[in-house]
Structure formats: structure tokens, C-alpha cells
N, C-alpha and C positions, 0 to 999 in steps of 0.2 A: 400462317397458322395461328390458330388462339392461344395465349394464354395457360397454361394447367390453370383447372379451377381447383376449388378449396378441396373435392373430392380426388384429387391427382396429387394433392402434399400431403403428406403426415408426418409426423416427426417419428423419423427415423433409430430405434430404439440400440441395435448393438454399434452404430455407430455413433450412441450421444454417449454408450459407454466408453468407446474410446477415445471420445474429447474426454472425458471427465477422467480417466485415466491421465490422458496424455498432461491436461492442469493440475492435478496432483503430484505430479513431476516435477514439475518445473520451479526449483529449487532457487533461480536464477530473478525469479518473479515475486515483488512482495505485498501487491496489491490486495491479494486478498488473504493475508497474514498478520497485518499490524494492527488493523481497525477490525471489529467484529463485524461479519459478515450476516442481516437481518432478512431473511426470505418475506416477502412481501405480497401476499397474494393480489394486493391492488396497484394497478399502476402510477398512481400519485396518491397521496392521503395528507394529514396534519402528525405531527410525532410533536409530544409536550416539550418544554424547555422551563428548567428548575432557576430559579436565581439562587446562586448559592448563600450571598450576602445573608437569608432570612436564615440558613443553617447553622452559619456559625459567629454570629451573635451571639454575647452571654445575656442573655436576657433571665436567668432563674434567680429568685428572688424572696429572701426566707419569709417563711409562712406563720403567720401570727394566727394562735387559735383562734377558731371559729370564724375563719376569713377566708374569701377566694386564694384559689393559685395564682402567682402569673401566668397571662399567660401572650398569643400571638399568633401571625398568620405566616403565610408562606406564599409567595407567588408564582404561576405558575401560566406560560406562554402557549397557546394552544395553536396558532398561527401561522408556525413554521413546516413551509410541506418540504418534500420529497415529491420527486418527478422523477421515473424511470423512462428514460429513453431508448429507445430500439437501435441495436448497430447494428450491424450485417454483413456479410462478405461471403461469394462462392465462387466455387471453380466448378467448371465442367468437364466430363471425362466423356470424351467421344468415342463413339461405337468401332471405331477404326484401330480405338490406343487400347480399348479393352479387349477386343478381339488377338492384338498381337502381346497381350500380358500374361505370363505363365500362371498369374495366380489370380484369380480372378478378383478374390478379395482384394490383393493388392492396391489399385489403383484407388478405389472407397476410403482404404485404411490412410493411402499416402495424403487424399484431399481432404481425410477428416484431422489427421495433423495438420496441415498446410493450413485450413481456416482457422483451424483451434489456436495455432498460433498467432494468427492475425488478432485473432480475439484477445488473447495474452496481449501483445505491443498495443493497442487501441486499450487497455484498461492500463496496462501500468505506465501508461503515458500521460495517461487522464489523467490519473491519481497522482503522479509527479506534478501536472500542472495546478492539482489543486492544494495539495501539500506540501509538493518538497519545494517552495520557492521562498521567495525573501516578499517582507511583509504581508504575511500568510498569518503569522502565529506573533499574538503578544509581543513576545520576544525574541529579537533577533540581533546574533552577532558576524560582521563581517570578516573573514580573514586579511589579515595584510603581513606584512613583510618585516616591520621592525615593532616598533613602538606602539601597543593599543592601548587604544582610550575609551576606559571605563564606560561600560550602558552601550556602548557603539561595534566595539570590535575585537580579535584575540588575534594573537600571533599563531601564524600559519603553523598547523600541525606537523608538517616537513620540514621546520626551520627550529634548529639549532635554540634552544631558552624557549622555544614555547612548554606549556603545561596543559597538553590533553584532559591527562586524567582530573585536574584542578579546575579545569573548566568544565569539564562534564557534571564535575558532584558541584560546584559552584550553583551551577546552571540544575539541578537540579533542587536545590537548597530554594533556588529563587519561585521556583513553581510549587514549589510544598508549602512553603512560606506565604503565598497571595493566592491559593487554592485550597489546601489542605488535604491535596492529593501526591502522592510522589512519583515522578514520572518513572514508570516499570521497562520502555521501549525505547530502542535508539537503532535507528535506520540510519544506514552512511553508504553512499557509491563506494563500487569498487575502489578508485582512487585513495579513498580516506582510508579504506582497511590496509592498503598497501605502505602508505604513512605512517599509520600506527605500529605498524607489523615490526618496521624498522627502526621507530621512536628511541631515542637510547634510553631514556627512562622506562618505558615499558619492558624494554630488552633487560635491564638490568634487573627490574621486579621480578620476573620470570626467568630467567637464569639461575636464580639460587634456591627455585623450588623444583627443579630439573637435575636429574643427577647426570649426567654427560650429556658432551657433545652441546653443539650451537640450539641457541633455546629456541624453541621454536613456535611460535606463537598462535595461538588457538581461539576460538572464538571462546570456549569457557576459559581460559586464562581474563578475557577480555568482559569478561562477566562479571568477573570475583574484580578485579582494577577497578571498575566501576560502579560496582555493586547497582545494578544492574540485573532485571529479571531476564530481558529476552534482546539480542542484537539478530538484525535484518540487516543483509550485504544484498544490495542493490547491483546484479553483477548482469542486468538484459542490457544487450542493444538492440539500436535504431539504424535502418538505413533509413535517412533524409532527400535523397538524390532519386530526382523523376527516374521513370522506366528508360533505358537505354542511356543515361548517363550513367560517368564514373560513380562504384558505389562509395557515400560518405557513410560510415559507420559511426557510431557513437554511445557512450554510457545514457540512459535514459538518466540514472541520478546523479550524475555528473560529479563535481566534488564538493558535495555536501553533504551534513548529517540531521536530524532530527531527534531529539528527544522528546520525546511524549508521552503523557498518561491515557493508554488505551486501555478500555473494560475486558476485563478477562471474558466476559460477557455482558452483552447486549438485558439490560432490562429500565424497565417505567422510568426507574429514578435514579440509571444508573446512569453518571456524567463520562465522557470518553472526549478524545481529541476529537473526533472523527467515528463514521459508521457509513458503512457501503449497506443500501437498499438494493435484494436484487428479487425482480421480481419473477418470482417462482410460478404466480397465476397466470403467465402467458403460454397458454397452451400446451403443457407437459416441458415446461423449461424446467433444469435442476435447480441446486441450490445457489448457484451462482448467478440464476439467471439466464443461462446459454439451453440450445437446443440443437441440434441437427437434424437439417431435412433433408431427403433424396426423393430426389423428384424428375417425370421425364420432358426434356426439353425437344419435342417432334422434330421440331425447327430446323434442329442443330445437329439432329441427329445425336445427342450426346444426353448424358444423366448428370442433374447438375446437383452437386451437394452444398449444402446452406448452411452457415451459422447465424444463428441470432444469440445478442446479450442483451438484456435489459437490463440497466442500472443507474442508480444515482450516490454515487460518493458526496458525500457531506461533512463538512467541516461543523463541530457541533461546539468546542469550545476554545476558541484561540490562544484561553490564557493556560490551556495544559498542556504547550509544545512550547520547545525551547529551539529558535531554527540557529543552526549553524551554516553561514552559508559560504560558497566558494571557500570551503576552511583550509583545503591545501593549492599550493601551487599548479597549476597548467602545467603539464605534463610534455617531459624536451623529446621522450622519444616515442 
């Protein structure tokens, strides 16, 4: 049998509401939370790049009557594109499983999750490989176990004399300092919130602004510690293991953190660590990018439903992330 042609797809409209539903959920996923999210009606373009060097020079210069101002230029990078890429994935619901299903919506609603989440793990995967890794950003410290040495590493945040919170405003001091930005965002895997959680120093900070009982540690206690505008816990997994293998699970951000200066919003001259493109002009995709289509497959006898994402994650300035990497120990159980 042929193909459906383009007059047999359309993008299927109460069920992109319920991807877009179902990603608005997903509290667990922080890919499109940390960096501004820029709807893109083209699929690849040029986006400017500011050198900051020309901004914060003192260059002003007192003014002797009846004489020129100082004055100066600024330069500005037109070169750098953005490429949205197409990903995909569907399931198909056979005429046999929807025939024997009480709700007929059902099986739509359960493959419009089922992709929607594929679509989830394929972006915050991406966005961990392009982020959350070691020499990614400027700056980077590795965790170890006794002794760190300065510009290179910090003592593991689950070991007894480290200094979390001293590192974090450290490490923030150094990015305000060679930017003139202050990093607002700190993304950490699960692991690291669990570290922290138990930290004795933290524990003891937050214990005496608690009136009873074991203190219990919160992400806005974790706020005020760090001063700190927004923290992002990294808590998806990944199964890695082929189909009909043992499944291996795992934290997508593993045990690392990120500190970064991300734009509260996306504009011309505004600098960010990072900006996700998703392109919105592909044929009634939202703002993320994504779409759902139901479409019939004769073939198969089955109605197959689609997601598409188009996106491109970009790294915009590497000197406004501060990476912590591997910061706690591999975990015994």
C-alpha cells in the first residue's frame, strides 16, 4: 500500500493539547526551564553575538569646552546560526487494541504521552550533552576526595570539610567578576540535592530558623544559602539498555551542578549561558517546537500517532557557567 500523502496527515489538534499538557508537567525535566525558550519561525537563521570587552571598558573622558565627546565602537558577530533539527518518534494503535478498549480516547491519549515523553528524554538528553558536561563552560571544577587544588577542583560535597555553600558564592564572585553578570541559576542532579540535603553545614544553617523537629531542608532554604535566584533538580531518567535487555536506568544529570547566568528573557542584546531555538514555523508546531500527528496507516491496519520536535540548544557564552562536575561521590546503594 502507498504511503498517506500530505492530504492524509495533519497535525492533530486535542491531541498536541495533551503533549503540551503532559510537558508542562513534567516537573522532573529541566530542559526547557533554565535557558530561554525562542520560537523561531525559520528553521536555521544567523542570531548576533555582542563582545562584551567593547561594554565594559572605561573609556569616558572629561570634556573640554567646545571639543568632541569620546567616543567608540562595539562589535558585533552576525555569523553564528541556529539549526533546528527534526526528531521524531510514533506508536501505532491497531484496529484490534482499539476495538477491545472501553474508552476509545484512551489508547490516543495513552500514545500521546508515550511519545510526548520520548520527546522529553531526547531533549533533556541533548541539553545534558550540551551543558551539563565538563569543558563546556569557562569554568570548571572537579570533585575529589581530600585535598583540592585551587583553579582545578573542590572537595566532594558528601565529604566531611567540604564547603558547598563557599564554593557556590566563590564560584559565583568569579563570573561576575570576568563578565559583569551574576550567575541567577544553579542546576544539580538528583544526587547533589541529596548531598546537600544532608550537608552538616547546611543542616545546621537551617535548623535554627525552624522551630521543631529535624530541619528539613527545602529548595527555598537552598535559595537564601546561596543567594541564588532559581535552583533546577535534575531528577529524569534514562533507560540505556537495547529493547529486551536488562533495563539500565539512570539520572540523566548525574552528579553534577551548573551554575549559570541565564536571561530572564531572550532579547537582541541580551547575553544568556545558553538559548534553546524551537522552531514554531514547522507546520502548526507549538512553542516548544513539537507537534502531534494521527494519521492512518491502511497497511497496518492501525492509526499511527507522531511527534515531531524541532530544535536547536545553543551554547551562547561559556564564560557565564560555572560547571561543577562529578561534585559528589558514586553512589554505594
Amino acid at each position: 500500500m502507498p504511503s498517506p500523502t500530505k492530504g492524509d496527515v495533519h497535525v492533530n489538534r486535542p491531541l498536541t493539547n495533551i503533549s503540551v499538557a503532559y510537558l508542562q508537567d513534567q516537573k522532573n525535566f529541566v530542559a526547557d526551564s533554565v535557558f530561554p525558550n525562542i520560537p523561531v519561525s525559520k528553521q536555521s537563521d544567523l542570531y548576533y553575538m555582542y563582545d562584551r570587552g567593547y561594554f565594559n571598558r572605561d573609556e569616558m573622558e572629561e570634556r573640554a569646552p567646545g571639543t568632541e565627546s569620546a567616543g567608540g565602537e562595539y562589535a558585533i558577530e552576525v555569523d553564528t546560526p541556529y539549526y533546528a533539527k527534526v526528531y521524531a518518534f510514533h506508536h501505532d494503535i491497531s484496529d484490534q487494541r482499539r476495538a477491545n478498549t472501553d474508552s476509545e480516547l484512551a489508547p490516543d491519549k495513552e500514545a500521546t504521552e508515550l511519545v510526548t515523553r520520548k520527546g522529553l528524554i531526547k531533549r533533556e538528553r541533548m541539553w545534558a550533552s550540551k551543558f551539563f558536561v565538563g569543558s563546556v563552560w569557562t569554568n570548571n571544577r572537579v570533585g575529589v576526595t581530600t585535598t583540592a587544588v585551587p583553579g582545578t577542583s573542590v572537595v566532594f560535597w558528601n565529604e566531611d570539610g567540604s564547603q558547598p555553600i563557599e564554593d557556590v558564592r566563590g564560584a559565583k564572585s568569579v563570573v561576575l567578576e570576568s563578565t559583569g553578570f551574576e550567575p541567577n541559576t544553579l542546576v544539580m542532579g538528583s544526587r547533589v540535592l541529596d548531598a546537600l540535603s544532608d550537608h552538616p553545614d547546611i543542616v545546621d544553617r537551617v535548623k535554627y530558623g525552624q522551630t521543631s523537629g529535624p530541619a528539613q531542608i527545602e529548595l527555598s532554604e537552598l535559595i537564601a544559602l546561596f543567594k541564588i535566584e532559581r535552583i533546577f533538580i535534575m531528577k529524569s531518567i534514562v533507560n540505556t539498555a537495547a529493547q529486551g535487555a536488562d533495563n539500565v536506568h539512570s539520572f540523566i544529570g548525574g552528579r553534577h551542578a551548573l551554575l549559570v547566568y541565564s536571561a530572564p528573557s531572550p532579547g537582541l542584546m541580551t547575553p544568556s549561558g545558553g538559548y534553546t531555538f524551537s522552531w514554531t514555523g514547522y507546520l502548526g508546531a507549538q512553542a516548544q517546537g513539537q507537534r502531534i500527528k494521527r494519521f492512518r496507516m491502511v497497511h497496518l491496519e492501525s492509526d499511527r500517532v507522531e511527534i515531531d520536535m524541532a530544535f536547536d540548544q545553543k551554547l551562547i557564552s561559556a564564560d557565564l557557567g560555572f560547571f561543577f562536575e562529578d561534585i559528589v561521590e558514586a553512589a554505594t546503594v
